[in-house]
C-alpha positions as CSV (number, residue, x, y, z in Angstrom):
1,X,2.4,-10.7,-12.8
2,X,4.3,-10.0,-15.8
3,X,6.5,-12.8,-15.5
4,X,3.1,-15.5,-15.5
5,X,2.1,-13.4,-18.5
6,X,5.1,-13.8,-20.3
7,X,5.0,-17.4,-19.6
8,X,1.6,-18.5,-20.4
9,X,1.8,-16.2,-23.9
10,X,5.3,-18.6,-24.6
11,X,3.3,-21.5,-23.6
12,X,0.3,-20.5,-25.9
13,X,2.5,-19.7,-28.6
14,X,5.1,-23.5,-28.3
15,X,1.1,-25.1,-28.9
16,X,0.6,-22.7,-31.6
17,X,3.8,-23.7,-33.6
18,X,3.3,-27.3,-32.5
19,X,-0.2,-27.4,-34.4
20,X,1.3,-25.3,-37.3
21,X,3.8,-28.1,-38.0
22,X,1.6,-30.8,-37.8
23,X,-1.0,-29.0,-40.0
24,X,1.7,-28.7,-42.5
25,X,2.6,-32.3,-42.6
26,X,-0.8,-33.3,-43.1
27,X,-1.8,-31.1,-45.9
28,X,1.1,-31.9,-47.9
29,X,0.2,-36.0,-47.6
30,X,-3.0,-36.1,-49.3
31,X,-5.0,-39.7,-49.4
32,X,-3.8,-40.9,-52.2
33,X,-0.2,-39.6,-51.0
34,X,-0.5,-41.6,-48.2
35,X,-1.8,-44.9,-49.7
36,X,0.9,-44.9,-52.0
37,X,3.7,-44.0,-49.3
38,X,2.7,-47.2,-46.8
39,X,1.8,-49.4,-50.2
40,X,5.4,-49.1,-51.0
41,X,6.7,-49.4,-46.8
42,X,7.0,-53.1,-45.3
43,X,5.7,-54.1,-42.0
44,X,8.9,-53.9,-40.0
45,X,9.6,-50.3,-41.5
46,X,5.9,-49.5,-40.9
47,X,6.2,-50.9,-37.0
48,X,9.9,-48.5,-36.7
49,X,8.1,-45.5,-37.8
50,X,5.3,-46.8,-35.1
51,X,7.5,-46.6,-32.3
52,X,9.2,-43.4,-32.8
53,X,6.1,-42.0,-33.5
54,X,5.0,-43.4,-29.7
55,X,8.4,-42.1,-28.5
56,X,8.0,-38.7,-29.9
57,X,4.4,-38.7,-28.5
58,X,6.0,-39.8,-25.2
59,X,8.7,-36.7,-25.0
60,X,5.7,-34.4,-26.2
61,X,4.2,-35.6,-23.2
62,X,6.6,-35.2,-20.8
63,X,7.6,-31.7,-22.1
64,X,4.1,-30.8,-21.9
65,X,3.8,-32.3,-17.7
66,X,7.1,-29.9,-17.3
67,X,6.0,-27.1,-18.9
68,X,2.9,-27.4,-16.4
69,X,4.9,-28.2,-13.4
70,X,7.0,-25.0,-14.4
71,X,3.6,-23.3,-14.6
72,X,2.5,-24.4,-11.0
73,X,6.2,-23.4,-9.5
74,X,6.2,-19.8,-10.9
75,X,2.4,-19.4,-9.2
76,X,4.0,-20.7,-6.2
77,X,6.7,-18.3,-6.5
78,X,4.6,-15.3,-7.8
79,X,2.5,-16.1,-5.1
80,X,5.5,-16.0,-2.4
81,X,6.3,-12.6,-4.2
82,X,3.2,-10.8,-3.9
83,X,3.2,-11.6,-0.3
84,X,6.3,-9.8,0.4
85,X,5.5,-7.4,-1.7
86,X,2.3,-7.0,-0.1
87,X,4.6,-6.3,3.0
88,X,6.9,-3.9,0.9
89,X,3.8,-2.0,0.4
90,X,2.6,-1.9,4.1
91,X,5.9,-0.8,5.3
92,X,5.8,1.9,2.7
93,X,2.4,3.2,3.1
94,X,3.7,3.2,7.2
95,X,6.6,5.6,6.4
96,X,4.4,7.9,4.5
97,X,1.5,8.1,7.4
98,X,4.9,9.0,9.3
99,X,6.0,11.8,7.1
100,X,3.0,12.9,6.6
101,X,2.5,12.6,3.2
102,X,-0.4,10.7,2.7
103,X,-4.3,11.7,3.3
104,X,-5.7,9.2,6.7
105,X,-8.9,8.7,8.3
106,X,-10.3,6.1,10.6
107,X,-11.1,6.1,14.9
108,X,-9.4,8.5,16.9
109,X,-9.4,11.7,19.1
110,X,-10.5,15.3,18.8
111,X,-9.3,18.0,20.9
112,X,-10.4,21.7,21.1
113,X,-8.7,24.0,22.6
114,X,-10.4,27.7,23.1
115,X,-8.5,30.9,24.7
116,X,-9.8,31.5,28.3
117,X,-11.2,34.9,29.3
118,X,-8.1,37.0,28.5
119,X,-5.9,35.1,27.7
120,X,-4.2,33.9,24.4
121,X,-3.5,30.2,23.5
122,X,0.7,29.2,23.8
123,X,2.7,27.0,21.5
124,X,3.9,25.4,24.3
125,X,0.3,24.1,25.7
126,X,-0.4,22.7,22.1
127,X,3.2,21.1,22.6
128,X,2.1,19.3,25.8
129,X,-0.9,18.2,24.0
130,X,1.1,16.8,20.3
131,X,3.7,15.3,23.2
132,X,0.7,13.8,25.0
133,X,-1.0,12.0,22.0
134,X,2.3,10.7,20.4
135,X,3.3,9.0,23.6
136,X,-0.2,7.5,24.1
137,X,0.2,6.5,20.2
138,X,-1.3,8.5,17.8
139,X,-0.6,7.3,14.7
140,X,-1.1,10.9,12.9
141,X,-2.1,14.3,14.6
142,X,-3.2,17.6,13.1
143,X,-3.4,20.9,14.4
144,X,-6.3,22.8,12.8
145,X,-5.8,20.8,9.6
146,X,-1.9,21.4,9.3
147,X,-0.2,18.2,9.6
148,X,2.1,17.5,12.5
149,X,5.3,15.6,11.7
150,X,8.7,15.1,12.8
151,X,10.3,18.3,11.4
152,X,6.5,20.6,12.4
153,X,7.6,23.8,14.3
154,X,5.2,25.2,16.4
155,X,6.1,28.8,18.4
156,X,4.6,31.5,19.0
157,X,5.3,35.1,16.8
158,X,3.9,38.6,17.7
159,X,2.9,40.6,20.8
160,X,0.4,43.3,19.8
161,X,-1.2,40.8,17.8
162,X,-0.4,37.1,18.9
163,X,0.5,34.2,16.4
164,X,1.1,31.0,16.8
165,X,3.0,29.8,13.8
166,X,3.0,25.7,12.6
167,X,4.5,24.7,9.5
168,X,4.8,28.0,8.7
169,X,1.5,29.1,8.9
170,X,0.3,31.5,11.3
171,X,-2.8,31.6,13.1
172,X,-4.1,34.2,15.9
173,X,-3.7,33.1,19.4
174,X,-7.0,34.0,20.1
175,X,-8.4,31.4,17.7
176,X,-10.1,28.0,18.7
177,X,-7.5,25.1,17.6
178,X,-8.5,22.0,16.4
179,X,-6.2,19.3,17.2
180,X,-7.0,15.6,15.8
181,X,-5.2,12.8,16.5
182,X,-6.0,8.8,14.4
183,X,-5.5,5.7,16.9
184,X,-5.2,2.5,16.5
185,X,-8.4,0.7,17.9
186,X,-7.0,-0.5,21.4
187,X,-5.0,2.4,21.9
188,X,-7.6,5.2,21.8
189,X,-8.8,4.5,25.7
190,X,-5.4,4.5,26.6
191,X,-5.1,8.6,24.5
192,X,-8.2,9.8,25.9
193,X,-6.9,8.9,29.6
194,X,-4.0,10.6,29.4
195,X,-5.0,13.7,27.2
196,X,-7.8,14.2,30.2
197,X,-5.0,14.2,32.5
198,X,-3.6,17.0,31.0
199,X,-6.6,18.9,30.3
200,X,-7.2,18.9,34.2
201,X,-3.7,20.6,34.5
202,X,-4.2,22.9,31.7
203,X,-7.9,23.8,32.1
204,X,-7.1,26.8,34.0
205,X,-6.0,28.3,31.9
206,X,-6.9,27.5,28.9
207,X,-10.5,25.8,27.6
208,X,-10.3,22.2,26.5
209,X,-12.8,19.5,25.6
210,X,-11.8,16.3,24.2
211,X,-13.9,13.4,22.3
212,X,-13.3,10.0,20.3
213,X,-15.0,9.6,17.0
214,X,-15.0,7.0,14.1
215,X,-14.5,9.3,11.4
216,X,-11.4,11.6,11.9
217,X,-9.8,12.4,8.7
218,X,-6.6,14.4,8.4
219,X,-5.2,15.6,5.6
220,X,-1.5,15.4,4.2
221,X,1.2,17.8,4.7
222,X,0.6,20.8,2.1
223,X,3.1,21.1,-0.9
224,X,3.0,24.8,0.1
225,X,4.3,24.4,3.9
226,X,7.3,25.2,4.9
227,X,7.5,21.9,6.6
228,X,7.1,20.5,3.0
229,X,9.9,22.2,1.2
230,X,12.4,21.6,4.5
């Protein structure tokens, strides 16, 4: 973009000095200037001055076509460039959905996981679920809001009073977690199979419903995590 810019602000400003020089030429040649300078000029010298005024007008010309053809070749090229980096762009905005460092929303799953009767929720059944959903290709999963990524630790803490601790945060094992996971169109049918697989294997133990929705947001990975700062 700012290479057009720069180059139709020289183009403008080549016209600019072009009329500025003609302008000058005329207003020092006056009419009676000029009758007196071709009354005192004989035909042939008159017809000369003809010609290389036709020549001149002729390179003007083709200076001017060039200048336009350099015009159209720079779009073309400006053009080429903003598709790749259009694709720069994608790629980038891919790498931060990986690491988490970007806001998402858009169709995907919701699980909820709630205690059974006695018994406290385990960092390694909300494992089997993250595993679950990344291999069925969830593009980005959180876990009651906390942002899952590569380097998330997930474990449990405490036994008078159980934690589970992810990203550094702790919550108490006999909370409800919220886990949320953003698909890719074609691929939610193939999440929701497999996570209801696993629910049938884990529902005795613990209680787990799962839905698809249109509007799961999930939120970047908190400055404050520990996850963050690793």
């Amino acid at each position: 973009m700012k290479r057009r810019m720069s180059l139709s602000v020289g183009a403008v400003i080549v016209f600019i000095v072009l009329g500025l020089l003609i302008a000058l030429q005329l207003k020092n040649m006056n009419a009676s200037n000029l009758q007196a300078y071709y009354a005192n000029q004989d035909l042939t010298e008159l017809q000369d001055q003809v010609i290389t005024l036709m020549r001149e007008n002729a390179d003007l010309s083709n200076k001017n076509q060039n200048l336009s053809d350099l015009i159209t070749s720079m779009d073309d090229e400006l053009s080429g460039d903003n598709k790749s980096l259009k694709a720069i762009m994608d790629e980038k905005t891919k790498a931060e959905i990986f690491a988490g460092l970007t806001d998402v929303s858009g169709k995907g799953l919701q699980v909820i996981m709630n205690p059974g009767t006695d018994v406290s929720v385990k960092a390694s059944r909300l494992l089997l679920l993250i595993n679950e959903l990344r291999s069925s290709g969830a593009l980005a999963i959180s876990i009651n809001d906390d942002r899952i990524v590569a380097m998330t630790e997930i474990r449990d803490t405490g036994t008078t009073n159980p934690q589970i601790v992810i990203n550094g945060n702790s919550y108490p094992a006999t909370s409800q977690f919220v886990i949320r996971a953003i698909y890719r169109e074609e691929d939610i049918n193939r999440g929701l199979q497999l996570v209801n697989n696993l629910i049938k294997q884990l529902q005795t133990v613990s209680n787990i419903t799962v839905s698809s929705s249109d509007t799961i947001s999930i939120p970047k990975l908190s400055e404050d995590s520990l996850t963050y700062r690793q």
